[in-house]
DRENDO-1510 file (C-alpha; in Angstrom, 1 decimal, always signed):
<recs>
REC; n; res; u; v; w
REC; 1; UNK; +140.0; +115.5; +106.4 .
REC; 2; UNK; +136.5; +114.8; +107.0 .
REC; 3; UNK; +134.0; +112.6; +104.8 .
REC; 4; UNK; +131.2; +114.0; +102.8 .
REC; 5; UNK; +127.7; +112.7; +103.5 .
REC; 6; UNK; +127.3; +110.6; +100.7 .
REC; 7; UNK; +130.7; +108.6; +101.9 .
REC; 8; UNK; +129.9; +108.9; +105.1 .
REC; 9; UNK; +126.5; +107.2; +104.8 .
REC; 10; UNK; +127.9; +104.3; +102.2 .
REC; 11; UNK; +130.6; +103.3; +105.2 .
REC; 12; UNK; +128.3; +103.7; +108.4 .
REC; 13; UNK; +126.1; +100.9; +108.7 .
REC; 14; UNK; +122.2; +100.9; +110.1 .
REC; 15; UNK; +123.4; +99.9; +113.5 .
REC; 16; UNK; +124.3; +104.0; +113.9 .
REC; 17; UNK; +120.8; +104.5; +113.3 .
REC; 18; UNK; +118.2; +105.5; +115.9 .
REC; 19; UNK; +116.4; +102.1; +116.1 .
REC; 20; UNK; +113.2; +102.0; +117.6 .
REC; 21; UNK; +111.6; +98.9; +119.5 .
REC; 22; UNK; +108.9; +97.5; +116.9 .
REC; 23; UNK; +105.4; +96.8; +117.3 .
REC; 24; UNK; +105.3; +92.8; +117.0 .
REC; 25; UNK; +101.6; +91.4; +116.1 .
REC; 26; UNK; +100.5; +88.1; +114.8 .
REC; 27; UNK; +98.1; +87.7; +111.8 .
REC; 28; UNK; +95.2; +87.1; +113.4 .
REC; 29; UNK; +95.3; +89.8; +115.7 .
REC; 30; UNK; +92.6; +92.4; +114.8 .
REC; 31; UNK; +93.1; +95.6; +113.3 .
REC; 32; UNK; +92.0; +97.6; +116.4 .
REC; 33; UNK; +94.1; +96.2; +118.5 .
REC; 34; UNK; +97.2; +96.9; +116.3 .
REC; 35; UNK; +95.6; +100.5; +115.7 .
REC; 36; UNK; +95.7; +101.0; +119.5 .
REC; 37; UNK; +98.7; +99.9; +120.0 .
REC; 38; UNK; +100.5; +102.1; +117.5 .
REC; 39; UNK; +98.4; +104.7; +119.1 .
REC; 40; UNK; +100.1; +104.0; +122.6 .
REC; 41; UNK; +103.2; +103.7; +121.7 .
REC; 42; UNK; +103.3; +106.5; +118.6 .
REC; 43; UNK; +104.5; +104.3; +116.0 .
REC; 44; UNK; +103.6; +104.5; +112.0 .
REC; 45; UNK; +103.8; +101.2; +111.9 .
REC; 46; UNK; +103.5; +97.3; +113.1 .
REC; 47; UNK; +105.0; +94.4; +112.3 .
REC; 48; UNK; +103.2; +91.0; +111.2 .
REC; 49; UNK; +105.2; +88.2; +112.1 .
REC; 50; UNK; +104.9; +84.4; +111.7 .
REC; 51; UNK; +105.9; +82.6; +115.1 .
REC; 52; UNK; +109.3; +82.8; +114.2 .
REC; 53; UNK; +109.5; +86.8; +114.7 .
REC; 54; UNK; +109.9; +86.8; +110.8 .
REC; 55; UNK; +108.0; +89.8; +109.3 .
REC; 56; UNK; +105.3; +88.1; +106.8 .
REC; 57; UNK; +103.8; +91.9; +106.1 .
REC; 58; UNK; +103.1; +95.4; +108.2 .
REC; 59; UNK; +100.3; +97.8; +108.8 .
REC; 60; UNK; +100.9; +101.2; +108.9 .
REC; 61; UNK; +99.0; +104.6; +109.5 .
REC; 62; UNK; +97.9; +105.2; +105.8 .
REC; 63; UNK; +96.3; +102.3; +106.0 .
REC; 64; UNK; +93.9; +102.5; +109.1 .
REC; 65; UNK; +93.5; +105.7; +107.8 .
REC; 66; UNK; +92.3; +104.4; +104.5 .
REC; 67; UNK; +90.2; +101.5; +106.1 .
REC; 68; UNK; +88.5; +104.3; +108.3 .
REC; 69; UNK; +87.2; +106.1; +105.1 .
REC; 70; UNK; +86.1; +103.0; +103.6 .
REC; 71; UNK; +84.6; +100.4; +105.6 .
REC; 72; UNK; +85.3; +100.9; +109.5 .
REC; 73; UNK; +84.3; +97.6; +110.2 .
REC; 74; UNK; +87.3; +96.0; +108.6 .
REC; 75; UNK; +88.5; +97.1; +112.2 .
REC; 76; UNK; +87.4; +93.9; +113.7 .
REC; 77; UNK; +89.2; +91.4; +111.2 .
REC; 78; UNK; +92.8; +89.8; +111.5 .
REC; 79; UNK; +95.3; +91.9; +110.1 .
REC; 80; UNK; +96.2; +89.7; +107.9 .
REC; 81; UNK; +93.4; +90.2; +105.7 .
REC; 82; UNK; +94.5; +94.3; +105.3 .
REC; 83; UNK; +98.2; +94.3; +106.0 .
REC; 84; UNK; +101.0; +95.0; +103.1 .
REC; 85; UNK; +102.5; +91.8; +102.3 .
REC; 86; UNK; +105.8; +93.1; +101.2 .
REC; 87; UNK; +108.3; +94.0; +104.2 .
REC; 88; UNK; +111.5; +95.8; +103.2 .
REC; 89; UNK; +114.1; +95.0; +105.4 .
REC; 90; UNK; +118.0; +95.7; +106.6 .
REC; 91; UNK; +120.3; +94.2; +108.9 .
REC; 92; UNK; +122.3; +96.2; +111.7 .
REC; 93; UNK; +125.4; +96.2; +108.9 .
REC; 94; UNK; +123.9; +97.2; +105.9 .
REC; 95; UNK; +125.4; +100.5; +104.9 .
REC; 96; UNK; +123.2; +103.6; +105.6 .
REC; 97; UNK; +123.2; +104.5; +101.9 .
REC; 98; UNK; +121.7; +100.8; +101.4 .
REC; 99; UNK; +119.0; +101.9; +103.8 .
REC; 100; UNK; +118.0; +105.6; +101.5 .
REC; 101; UNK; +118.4; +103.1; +98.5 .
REC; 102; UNK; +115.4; +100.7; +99.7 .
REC; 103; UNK; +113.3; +103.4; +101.5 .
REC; 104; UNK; +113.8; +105.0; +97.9 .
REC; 105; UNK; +113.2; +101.7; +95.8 .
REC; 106; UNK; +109.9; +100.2; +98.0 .
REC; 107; UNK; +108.4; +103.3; +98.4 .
REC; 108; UNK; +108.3; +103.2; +101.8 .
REC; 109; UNK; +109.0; +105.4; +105.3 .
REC; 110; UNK; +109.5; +102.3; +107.8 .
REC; 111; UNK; +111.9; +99.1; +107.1 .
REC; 112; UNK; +112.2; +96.5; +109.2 .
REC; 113; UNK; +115.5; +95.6; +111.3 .
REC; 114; UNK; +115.9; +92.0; +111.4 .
REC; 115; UNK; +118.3; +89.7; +112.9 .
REC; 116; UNK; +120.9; +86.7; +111.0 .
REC; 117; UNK; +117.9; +84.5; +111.3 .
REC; 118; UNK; +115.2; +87.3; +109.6 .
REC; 119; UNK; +113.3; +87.7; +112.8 .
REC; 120; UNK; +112.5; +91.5; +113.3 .
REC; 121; UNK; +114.2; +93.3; +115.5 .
REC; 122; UNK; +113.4; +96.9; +115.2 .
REC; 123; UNK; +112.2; +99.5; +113.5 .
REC; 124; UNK; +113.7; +101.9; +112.0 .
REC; 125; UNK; +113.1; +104.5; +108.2 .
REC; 126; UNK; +112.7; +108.1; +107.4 .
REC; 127; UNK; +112.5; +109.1; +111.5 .
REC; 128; UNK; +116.0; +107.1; +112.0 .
REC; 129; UNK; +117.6; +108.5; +108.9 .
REC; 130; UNK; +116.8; +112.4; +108.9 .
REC; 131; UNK; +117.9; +112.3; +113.3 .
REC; 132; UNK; +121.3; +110.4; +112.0 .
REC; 133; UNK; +121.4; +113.2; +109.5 .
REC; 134; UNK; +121.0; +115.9; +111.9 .
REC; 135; UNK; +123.7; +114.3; +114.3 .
REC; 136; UNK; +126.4; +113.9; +111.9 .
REC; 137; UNK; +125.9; +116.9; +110.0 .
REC; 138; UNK; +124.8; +119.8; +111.5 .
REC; 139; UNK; +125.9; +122.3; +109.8 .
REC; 140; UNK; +124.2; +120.8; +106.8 .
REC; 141; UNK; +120.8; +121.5; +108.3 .
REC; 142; UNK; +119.0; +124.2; +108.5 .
REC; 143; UNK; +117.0; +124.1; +112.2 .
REC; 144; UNK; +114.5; +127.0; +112.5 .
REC; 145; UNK; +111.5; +127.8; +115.0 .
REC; 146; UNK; +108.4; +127.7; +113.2 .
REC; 147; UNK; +106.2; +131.1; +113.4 .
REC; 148; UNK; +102.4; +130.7; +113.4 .
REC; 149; UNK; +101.0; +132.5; +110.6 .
REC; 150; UNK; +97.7; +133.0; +112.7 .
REC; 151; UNK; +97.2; +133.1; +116.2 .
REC; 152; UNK; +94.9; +132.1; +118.7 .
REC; 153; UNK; +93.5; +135.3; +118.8 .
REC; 154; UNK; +92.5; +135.3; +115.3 .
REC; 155; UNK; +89.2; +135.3; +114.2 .
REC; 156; UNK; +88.8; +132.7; +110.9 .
REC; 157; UNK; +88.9; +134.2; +107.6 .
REC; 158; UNK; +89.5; +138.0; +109.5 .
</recs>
């Protein structure tokens, strides 16, 4: 007899998750230099930890993407100054329904894996938790080659 999804995911914990190594940055480190490196390593997201490892906030996409409409020169100050201050984090053994619950309740796409002493440890979020899906239940989801509705040879508006 096999387990449902929403069983499944309330006894398998995060640690059968796809977690990614984290970007790691300091407050003072400038938001250009976080911007490149979620750039290089194609990450939504970095980490702002004290010099414990413990997550004191995170910058994501939407916000360099915001601070690039409004005032590109933010891109030379400390992090700090534009990050979100509020980190929502799991441990390796919280339940993967745990994990929906907070992505659901924070409003958010990454959470922060951290460690028995709250230092982060990886990444993981939306990414982690639709591949787990995919894995575990495949023949819940629906995988289909997208079509181009135009092509190449298309002329704009023709």
């Amino acid at each position: 007899m096999s387990l449902g999804i929403r069983q499944h995911m309330t006894l398998e914990t995060v640690a059968a998750l796809a977690v990614r190594k984290p970007i790691l940055v300091a407050p003072e480190t400038p938001v250009r230099q976080v911007a490149a490196s979620l750039r290089a390593k194609q990450l939504g997201c970095a980490f702002v930890v004290d010099a414990a490892g413990k997550p004191v906030g995170k910058f994501t996409q939407r916000q360099l993407l915001q601070l690039l409409v409004a005032d590109s020169g933010k891109l030379d100050r400390p992090v700090a100054e534009v990050m979100y201050r509020e980190v929502a984090t799991v441990t390796a053994d919280t339940p993967v329904a745990d994990l929906l619950a907070r992505m659901n309740q924070h409003q958010v796409r990454y959470l922060a894996v951290v460690d028995a002493q709250g230092r982060v440890t990886g990444l993981t979020g939306q990414k982690g938790l639709m591949e787990y899906i995919a894995d575990h239940f495949p023949r819940y989801v629906k995988v289909q080659r997208m079509k181009p509705l135009i092509s190449l040879n298309d002329t704009e508006g023709g």
